[in-house]
C-alpha positions, 0 to 999 in steps of 0.5 A: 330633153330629159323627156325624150330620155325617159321615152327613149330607155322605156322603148328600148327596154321593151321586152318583145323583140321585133320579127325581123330581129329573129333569126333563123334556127339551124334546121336540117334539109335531111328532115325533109329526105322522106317528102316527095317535091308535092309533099315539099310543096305542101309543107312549104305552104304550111310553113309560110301561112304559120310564119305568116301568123307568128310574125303578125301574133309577135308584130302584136306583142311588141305593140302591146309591150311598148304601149304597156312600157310608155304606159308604164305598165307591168308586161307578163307574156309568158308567150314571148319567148314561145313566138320567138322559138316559133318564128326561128323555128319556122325560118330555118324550116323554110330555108332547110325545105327551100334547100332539100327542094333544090337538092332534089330537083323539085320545080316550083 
């Protein structure tokens, strides 16, 4: 039981956080009043192949941070926090696109 404890608390100090427990930063739709609905198109594109990646690169980092906690072992990612920033950043792209996309009356 006290096993189970210890493994527990490791997992849960774990230092890189989950995709899915990311949010969403706050983005504009009006950062978009410049793109056509193609150029819209496209960039909505580029945001879920870069979302895409971040979240498999912080998939990544959360595995390597809990194999290194059971292990017991110092975790130095200074990248952490950068695909965290990422993450957010690109999900608040991607709604503030989907919203200037629907302002305009773009298709697709």
């Amino acid at each position: 039981m006290t096993r189970l404890i210890l493994i527990s608390a490791l997992l849960l100090s774990a230092c890189a956080r989950t995709p899915g427990g990311i949010e969403a930063d706050s983005v504009s739709s009006s950062n978009f009043d410049l793109y056509s609905c193609n150029e819209m198109q496209v960039r909505a594109v580029e945001i879920e192949t870069e979302l895409a990646d971040a979240v498999d690169n912080q998939r990544g980092l959360v595995m390597l941070d809990t194999v290194a906690t059971l292990g017991m072992l110092p975790v130095f990612s200074t990248a952490l926090s950068e695909d965290d920033e990422a993450i957010a950043r690109l999900r608040g792209e991607r709604i503030a696109i989907q919203q200037a996309r629907q302002e305009r009356g773009c298709r697709g």
